[in-house]
C-alpha positions as CSV (number, residue, x, y, z in Angstrom):
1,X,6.0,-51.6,117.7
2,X,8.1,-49.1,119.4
3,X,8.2,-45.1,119.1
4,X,10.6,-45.2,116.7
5,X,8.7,-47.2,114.1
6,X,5.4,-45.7,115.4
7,X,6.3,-42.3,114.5
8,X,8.1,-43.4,111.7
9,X,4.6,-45.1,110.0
10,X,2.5,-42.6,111.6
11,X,4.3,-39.4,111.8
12,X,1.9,-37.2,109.6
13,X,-1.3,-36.5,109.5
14,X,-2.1,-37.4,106.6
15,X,0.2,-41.1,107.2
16,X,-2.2,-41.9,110.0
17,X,-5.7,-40.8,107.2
18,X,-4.1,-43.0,104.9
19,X,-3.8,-45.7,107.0
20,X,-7.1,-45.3,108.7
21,X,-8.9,-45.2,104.7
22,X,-7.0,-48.5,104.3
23,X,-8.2,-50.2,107.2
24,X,-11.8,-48.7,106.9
25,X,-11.8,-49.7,103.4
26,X,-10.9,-53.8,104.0
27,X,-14.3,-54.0,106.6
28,X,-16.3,-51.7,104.2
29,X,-18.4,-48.4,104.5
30,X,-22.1,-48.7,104.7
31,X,-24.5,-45.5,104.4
32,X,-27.4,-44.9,106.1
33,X,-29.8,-46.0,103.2
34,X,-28.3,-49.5,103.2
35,X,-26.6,-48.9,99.8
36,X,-22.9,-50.5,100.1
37,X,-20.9,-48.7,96.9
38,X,-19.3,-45.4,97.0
39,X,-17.6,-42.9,95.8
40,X,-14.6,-41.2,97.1
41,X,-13.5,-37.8,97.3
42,X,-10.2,-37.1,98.3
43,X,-10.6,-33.4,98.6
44,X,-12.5,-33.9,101.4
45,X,-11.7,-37.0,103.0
46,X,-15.5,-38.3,102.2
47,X,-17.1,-41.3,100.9
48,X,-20.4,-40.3,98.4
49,X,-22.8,-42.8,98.3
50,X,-23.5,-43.9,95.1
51,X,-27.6,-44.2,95.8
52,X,-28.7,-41.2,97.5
53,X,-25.5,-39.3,97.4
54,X,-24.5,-39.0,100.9
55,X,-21.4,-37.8,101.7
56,X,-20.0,-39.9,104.8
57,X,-16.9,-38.5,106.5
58,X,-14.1,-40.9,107.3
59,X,-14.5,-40.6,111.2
60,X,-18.2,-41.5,110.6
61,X,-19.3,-44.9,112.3
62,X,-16.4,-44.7,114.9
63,X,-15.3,-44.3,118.3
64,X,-14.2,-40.9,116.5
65,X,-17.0,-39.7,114.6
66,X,-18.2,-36.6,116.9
67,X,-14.6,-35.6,117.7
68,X,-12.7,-32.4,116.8
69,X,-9.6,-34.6,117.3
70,X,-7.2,-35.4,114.6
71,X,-6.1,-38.5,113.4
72,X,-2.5,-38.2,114.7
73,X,-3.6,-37.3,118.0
74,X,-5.9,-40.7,117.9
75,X,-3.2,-42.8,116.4
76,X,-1.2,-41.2,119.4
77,X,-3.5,-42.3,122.0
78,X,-4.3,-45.8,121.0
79,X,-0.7,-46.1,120.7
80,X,0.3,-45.0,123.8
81,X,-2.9,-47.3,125.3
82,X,-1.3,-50.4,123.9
83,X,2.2,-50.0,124.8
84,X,1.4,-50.1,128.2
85,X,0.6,-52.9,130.7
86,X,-1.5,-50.6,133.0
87,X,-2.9,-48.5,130.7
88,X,-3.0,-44.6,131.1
89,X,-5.4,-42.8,132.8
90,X,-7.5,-39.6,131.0
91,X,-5.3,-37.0,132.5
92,X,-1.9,-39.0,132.1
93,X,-2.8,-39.2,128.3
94,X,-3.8,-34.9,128.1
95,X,-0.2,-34.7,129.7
96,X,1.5,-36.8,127.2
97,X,0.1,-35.1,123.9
């Protein structure tokens, strides 16, 4: 994939949620009480869990759960970390978004 077609698929916000729910949805989302089935509420981007009614955020379980970032700037990142051969550093990265 090349810039072009990565910002064409993954240009929004909201593109790169969708995308993300997708994905998340194929491995499945488990809550904290064990209980597999959910709800979802699109308002807020949360699964409910049908048992105890836990809300779950989308982010939760992640690499991204305790960050303020959004999902473009994620999809951004991990795009421009597997482009590369060398890889970017932490502070080439902040540069480039």
């Amino acid at each position: 994939m090349n810039i072009f077609s990565f910002t064409t698929h993954f240009g929004r916000e909201e593109d790169c949620r969708i995308h993300f729910k997708e994905q998340r949805d194929k491995i499945g989302v488990v809550c904290k009480c064990g209980h597999k089935e959910h709800f979802w509420i699109k308002s807020i981007w949360s699964y409910e869990c049908k048992k105890c009614r836990k809300r779950i955020s989308l982010k939760s379980g992640t690499i991204m759960q305790n960050s303020n970032l959004s999902f473009l700037i994620w999809y951004k990142t991990m795009f421009l970390m597997s482009v590369t051969k060398k890889g970017f550093s932490s502070k080439e990265i902040q540069k480039q978004l």
